[in-house]
N, C-alpha and C positions, 0 to 999 in steps of 0.2 A: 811368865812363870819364873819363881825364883830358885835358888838352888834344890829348897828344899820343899816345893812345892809338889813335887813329881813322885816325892815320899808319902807326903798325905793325900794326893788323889789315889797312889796303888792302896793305900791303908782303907783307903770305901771300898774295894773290892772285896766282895762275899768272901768268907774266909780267910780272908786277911785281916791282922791285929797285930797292935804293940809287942805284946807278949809273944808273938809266933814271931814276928822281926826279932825280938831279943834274942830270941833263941837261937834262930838262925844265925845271929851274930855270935852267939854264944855268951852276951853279954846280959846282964841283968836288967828288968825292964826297965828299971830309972834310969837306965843312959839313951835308952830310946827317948823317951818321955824329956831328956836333958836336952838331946839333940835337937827334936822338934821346938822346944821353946828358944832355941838359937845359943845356948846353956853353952853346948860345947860343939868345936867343928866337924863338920863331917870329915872321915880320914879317907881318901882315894881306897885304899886298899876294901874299904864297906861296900863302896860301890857297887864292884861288879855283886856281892853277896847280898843286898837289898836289892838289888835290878832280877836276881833271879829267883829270889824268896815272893817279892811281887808282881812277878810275871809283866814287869812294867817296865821299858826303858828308859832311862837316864836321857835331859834334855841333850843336844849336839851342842856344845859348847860354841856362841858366837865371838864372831869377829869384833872388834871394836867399831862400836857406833856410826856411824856417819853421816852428815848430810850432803843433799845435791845444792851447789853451785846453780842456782838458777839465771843468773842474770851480770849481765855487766853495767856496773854502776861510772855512769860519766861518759858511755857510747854515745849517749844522743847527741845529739849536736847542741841540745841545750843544758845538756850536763845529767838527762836523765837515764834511769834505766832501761838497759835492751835486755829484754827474757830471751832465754832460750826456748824455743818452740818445744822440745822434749827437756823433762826434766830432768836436770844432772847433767845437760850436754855439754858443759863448760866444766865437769869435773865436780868431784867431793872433796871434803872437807873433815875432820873429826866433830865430831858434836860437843861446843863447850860449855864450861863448868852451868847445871841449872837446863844445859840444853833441853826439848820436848821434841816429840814427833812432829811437831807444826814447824819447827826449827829450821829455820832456811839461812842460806850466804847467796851473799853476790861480793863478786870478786871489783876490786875499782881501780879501772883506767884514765890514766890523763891526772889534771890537775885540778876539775870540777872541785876536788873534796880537800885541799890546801891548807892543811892547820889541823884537819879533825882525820883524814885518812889518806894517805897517797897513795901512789901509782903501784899496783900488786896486793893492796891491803885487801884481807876478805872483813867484810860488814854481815854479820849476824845479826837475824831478829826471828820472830815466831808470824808464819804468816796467817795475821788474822784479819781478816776484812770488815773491822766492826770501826764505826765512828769513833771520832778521836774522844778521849775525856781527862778530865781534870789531872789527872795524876801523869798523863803527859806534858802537859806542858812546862816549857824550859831543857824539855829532854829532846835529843837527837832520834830521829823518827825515821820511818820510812813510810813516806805518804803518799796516798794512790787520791791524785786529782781531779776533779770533776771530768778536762778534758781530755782523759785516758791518760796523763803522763803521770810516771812513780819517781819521785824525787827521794832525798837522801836530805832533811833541814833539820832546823831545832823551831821547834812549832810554841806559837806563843797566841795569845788570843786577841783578833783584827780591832776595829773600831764598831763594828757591827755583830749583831746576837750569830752563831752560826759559821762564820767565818774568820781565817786564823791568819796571822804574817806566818810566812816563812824567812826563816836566817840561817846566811850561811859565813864563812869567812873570805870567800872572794866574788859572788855575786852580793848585786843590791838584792835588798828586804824582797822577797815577794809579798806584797799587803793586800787583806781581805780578798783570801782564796777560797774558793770554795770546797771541802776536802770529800773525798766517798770514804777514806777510811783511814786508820792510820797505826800504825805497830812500833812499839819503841825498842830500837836498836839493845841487843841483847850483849855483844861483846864483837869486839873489834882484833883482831892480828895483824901485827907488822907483818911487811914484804918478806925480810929473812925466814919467821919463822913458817908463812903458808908456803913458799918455794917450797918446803920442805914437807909441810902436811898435803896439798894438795894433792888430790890423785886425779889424773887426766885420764877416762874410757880408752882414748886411742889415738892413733895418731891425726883422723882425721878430726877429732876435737880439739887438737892441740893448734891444727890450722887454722879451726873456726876461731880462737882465742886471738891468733897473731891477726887476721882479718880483720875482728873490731876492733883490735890495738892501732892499725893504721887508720882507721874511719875515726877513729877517736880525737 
């Protein structure tokens, strides 16, 4: 719902109209009519007097956005991602510029990701489970592998129809891999500034975090 959406759902209520909002504002009915085309901004002080003119309350004003932190990129022993069993348990993140509701982070540990992301960087992308295509490739991915492992590569197309190299900056090529799916990396944050965005549920997530930090 947008700010001013909650104005034209009360205005379909029986009895309710432009002209009776004007009035009740005490303002003439082309600054209603101004309002709703986005013309001129709503003033706080309307508020409360459109909320009780249309028997309709006003949205709750939300928080800024967020996503959950699902996973840690570079836990595996072979550089891959470890999910967290409940979503968000490794903590949120802001949602950035372009972000969607499909909009996920994993936070990356170790030195797996050496040239493209270090140790503290959060890695965004949108989690979709659809096979890779054309407009990925050459682009840095997050790619879920035939043999369940979710790698972090720049995907390029194998020797064969169907299967793709994987490239990174500190392992060799993985060549003609079989992929289930693949989502290109949406936006990346340095260490300094996720310190700072991250939010951690609690203390007992904060342990889980230092836990795959040493398995890592």
């Amino acid at each position: 719902m947008t700010d001013l959406d909650w104005i034209r759902e009360g205005l379909r209520k029986p009895g309710k109209s432009r002209s009776g909002l004007a009035a009740a504002l005490g303002r003439a009915p082309s600054a209603v009519t101004a309002l709703l085309k986005g013309e001129r901004k709503l003033k706080a002080d309307e508020i409360t007097v459109i909320s009780a003119y249309l028997e309709f309350d006003p949205p709750t004003p939300q928080r800024s956005r967020s996503v959950p932190i699902i996973g840690i990129a570079g836990a595996g022993a072979d550089g891959s991602i470890v999910f967290s069993e409940q979503e968000g348990a490794y903590g949120e993140a802001p949602v950035p510029p372009g972000g969607t509701e499909r909009t996920r982070a994993v936070e990356v540990r170790g030195e797996s990701m050496r040239g493209i992301a270090e140790d503290g960087w959060l890695v965004y992308y949108d989690d979709r489970r659809d096979p890779p295509d054309s407009s990925m490739i050459g682009e840095l991915c997050v790619v879920g592998l035939s043999d369940g492992r979710t790698l972090i590569k720049y995907l390029y197309p194998g020797t064969e129809a169907g299967l793709f190299n994987l490239e990174s900056t500190t392992e060799a090529t993985l060549r003609n891999v079989s992929i289930e799916w693949a989502a290109a990396v949406t936006a990346i944050i340095p260490r300094a500034a996720a310190r700072r965005l991250i939010r951690r549920p609690d203390a007992a997530a904060s342990e889980n975090v230092l836990e795959v930090r040493k398995k890592a």
